[in-house]
N, C-alpha and C positions, 0 to 999 in steps of 0.2 A: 695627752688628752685624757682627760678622767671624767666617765660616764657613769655618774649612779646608778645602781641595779635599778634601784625601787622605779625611775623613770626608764628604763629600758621599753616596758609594755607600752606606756605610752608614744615611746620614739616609734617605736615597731608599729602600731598602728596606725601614725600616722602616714607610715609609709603600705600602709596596706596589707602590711605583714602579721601574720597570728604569731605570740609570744610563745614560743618553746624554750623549756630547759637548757637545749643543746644551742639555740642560738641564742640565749641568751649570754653561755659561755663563751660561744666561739667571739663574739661581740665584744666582748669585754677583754676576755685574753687578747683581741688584737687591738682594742682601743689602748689597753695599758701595756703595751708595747713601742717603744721607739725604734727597733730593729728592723720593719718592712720583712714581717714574717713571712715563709712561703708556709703552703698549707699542713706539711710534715711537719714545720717547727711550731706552727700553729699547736697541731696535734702533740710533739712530743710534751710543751708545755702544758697540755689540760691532762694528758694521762694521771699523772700522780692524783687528782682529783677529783676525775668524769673519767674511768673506765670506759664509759658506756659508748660515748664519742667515738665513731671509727672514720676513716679517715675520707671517706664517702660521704660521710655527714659534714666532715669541714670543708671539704672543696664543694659542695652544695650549697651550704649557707653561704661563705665569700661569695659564688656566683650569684646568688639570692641578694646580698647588704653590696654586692657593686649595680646591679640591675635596679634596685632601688634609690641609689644614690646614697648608701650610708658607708661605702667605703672605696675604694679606686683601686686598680690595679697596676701595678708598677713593674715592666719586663726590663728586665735584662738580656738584653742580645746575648741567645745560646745558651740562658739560664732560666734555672723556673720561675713562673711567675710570683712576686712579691705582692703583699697586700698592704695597703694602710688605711687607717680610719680617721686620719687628721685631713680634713675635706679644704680647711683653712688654707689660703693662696699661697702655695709656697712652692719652692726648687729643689729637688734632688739633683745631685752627684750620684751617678751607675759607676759603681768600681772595679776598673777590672776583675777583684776576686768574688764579684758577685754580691758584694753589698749596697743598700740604698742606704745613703746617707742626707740625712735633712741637712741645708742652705741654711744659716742662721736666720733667723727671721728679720734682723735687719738691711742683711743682705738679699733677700728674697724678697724682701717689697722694694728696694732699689731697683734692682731687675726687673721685677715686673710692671715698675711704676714706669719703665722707659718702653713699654708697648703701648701706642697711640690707639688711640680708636680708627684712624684714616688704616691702619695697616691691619686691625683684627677685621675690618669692613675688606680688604683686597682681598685674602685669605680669603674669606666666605664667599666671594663673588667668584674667584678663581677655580676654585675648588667645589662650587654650589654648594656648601654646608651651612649650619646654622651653629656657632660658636657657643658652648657657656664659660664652663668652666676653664682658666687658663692652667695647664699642669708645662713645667717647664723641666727639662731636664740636660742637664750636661755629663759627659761620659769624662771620666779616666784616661787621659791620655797615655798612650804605651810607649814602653821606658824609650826606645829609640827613633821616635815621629818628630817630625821637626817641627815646631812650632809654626802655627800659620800664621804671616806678616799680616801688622795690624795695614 
């Protein structure tokens, strides 16, 4: 995903957000990332750059563009939290050694395309919640699990 600077002000506002320097970095160092940075790698990547950024500043701003809806958070069971800014329908792979890895995206609309509405509708009755976004994710299986019959 690539987000022109020159419209960043504009994205930010319309999210109700006042444009700063610092988020305008953090914003961008994670949109032009494919890795699902955690918020240190966030950080190690702006240092060379933005000094000024401390690491207080980028776990604020991610809290700030996931609360807003301009980026999502992605956990790894027992690992730190991963960030992305591609909002686009799509599936990650959690790997055992802690990476998120993007679903091709033709495989990822495949999958997604095989969730009915009659079943997003159970879910929210079941659970009383109100659905938007679909985030879908499948784990890494560990080297000696048997696979579960189809």
């Amino acid at each position: 995903m690539d987000t022109p600077s020159r419209n960043l002000p504009e994205l930010f506002r319309s999210r109700g957000l006042r444009c700063t320097r610092q988020r305008e970095q953090v914003y961008s160092a994670l949109a032009s990332s494919k890795s699902h940075p955690t918020a240190e790698e966030l950080l190690a990547s702006l240092d060379s750059t933005t000094p000024s950024v401390s690491l207080a500043t980028v776990y604020n701003t991610l809290d700030t563009l996931v609360e807003v809806g301009l980026a999502r958070r992605v956990s790894v069971q027992g690992g730190p939290a991963r960030f992305d800014a591609d909002l686009a329908p799509h599936v990650h792979v959690l790997a055992r050694d802690g990476r998120v890895i993007d679903v091709p995206d033709d495989l990822s609309e495949l999958l997604l395309s095989r969730l009915d509405p009659e079943t997003i509708a159970a879910i929210e009755m079941r659970l009383g919640v109100r659905l938007g976004d679909v985030s879908m994710c499948f784990c890494e299986r560990r080297p000696n699990s048997a696979r579960p019959e189809a």
